[in-house]
Structure formats: C-alpha cells, structure tokens
C-alpha positions, 0 to 999 in steps of 0.5 A: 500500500502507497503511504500518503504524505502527511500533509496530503493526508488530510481533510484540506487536501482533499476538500481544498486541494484536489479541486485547484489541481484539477482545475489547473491541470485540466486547463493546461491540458485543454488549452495549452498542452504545448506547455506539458506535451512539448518538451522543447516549447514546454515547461520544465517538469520543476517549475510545472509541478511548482505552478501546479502543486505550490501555487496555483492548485490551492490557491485556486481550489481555496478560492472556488471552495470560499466561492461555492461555501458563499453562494451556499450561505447566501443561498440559506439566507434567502428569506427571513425563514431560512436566515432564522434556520440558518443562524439556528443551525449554525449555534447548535453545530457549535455546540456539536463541536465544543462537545464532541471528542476528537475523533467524532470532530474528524468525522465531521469534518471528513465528510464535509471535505467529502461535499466540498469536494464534489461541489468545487469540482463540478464548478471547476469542470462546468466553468472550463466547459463556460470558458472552453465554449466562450472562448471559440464559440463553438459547442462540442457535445462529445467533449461537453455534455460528458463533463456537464454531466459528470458535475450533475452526478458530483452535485448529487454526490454532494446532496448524498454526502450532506444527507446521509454522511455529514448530515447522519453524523450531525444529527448523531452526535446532536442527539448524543450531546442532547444539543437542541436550541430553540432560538439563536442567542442573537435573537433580539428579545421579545418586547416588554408587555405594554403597561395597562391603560391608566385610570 
C-alpha cells in the first residue's frame, strides 16, 4: 500500500486541494498542452509541478471552495425563514463541536471535505466547459455534455454526502450531546408587555 504524505493526508487536501489541481491541470491540458506535451516549447517538469502543486492548485481550489461555501450561505439566507434556520443551525453545530471528542470532530469534518469536494469540482469542470465554449464559440457535445454531466452526478454526490454522511453524523452526535436550541442567542428579545391603560 502507497503511504500518503502527511500533509496530503488530510481533510484540506482533499476538500481544498484536489479541486485547484484539477482545475489547473485540466486547463493546461485543454488549452495549452504545448506547455506539458512539448518538451522543447514546454515547461520544465520543476517549475510545472511548482505552478501546479505550490501555487496555483490551492490557491485556486481555496478560492472556488470560499466561492461555492458563499453562494451556499447566501443561498440559506434567502428569506427571513431560512436566515432564522440558518443562524439556528449554525449555534447548535457549535455546540456539536465544543462537545464532541476528537475523533467524532474528524468525522465531521471528513465528510464535509467529502461535499466540498464534489461541489468545487463540478464548478471547476462546468466553468472550463463556460470558458472552453466562450472562448471559440463553438459547442462540442462529445467533449461537453460528458463533463456537464459528470458535475450533475458530483452535485448529487454532494446532496448524498450532506444527507446521509455529514448530515447522519450531525444529527448523531446532536442527539448524543442532547444539543437542541430553540432560538439563536442573537435573537433580539421579545418586547416588554405594554403597561395597562391608566385610570
């Protein structure tokens, strides 16, 4: 069995990470395969592993991972109902947290890399596809409704990910620690009784 390194080893990597290299290498594959293919014109291997693994994979896959964690949060907050169930779950995962021990914490946290993988990978594949359509205004149906379609299943993934493995272990772990709050603390408090009429 291949060992992994420790810094690969961990949730980031495969939440953050892997999204960023895909997104990088796919580029170049797509659009300048000079640059990897042709040794002479190319890059050397050095400094393409440098571009690819030190500086552009995580900053790009750290950058779609804020983005798509973003449009999720604002998603959440659409209307007062949402907001309200929003900042509710927002306290009571905290408590989750502050309670649970160290290995139900990794958990957690796995299976939350797990969704932040699938959802920024299918951003990356479908903005390639944007960008590859946009930039020769030509639609190819063998090369992009495969990808499309590749992101549809890693979004429904996701959506299996968030139901029956982060959302299995939350709600687990919030039974165990008996977390249930019925209002965010934040919540401005209910306004005082009026006084009775005078006389």
């Amino acid at each position: 069995m291949v060992d992994i390194p420790g810094f690969l080893d961990t949730n980031d990597f495969f939440g953050t990470f892997i999204p960023g290299y895909v997104a990088i290498t796919l580029y170049l594959f797509l659009f300048y395969p000079s640059l990897i293919l042709d040794r002479d014109a190319g890059l050397e291997a050095d400094i393409f592993l440098a571009i690819v693994f030190i500086i552009a994979g995580p900053t790009i896959g750290l950058a779609v991972r804020q983005f798509q964690r973003t449009i999720r949060f604002l998603w959440s907050r659409r209307n007062k109902a949402g907001r309200t169930e929003a900042d509710l779950f927002a306290l009571e995962y905290a408590e989750v947290r502050i309670l649970a021990e160290e290995q139900e914490k990794k958990e957690l946290d796995r299976a939350e890399a797990t969704m932040d993988f699938a959802i920024s990978t299918a951003i990356v594949l479908v903005g390639l596809v944007l960008y590859d359509i946009g930039n020769t205004l030509i639609f190819n149906p063998s090369i992009h409704v495969p990808i499309v379609a590749f992101s549809g299943i890693l979004l429904a993934g996701s959506y299996a990910d968030w139901k029956y493995s982060f959302g299995q272990t939350y709600y687990r772990l919030k039974s165990k620690y008996n977390v249930d709050l019925q209002q965010p603390a934040d919540a401005p408090p209910s306004p005082p009784a009026m006084p009775p009429p005078a006389g």
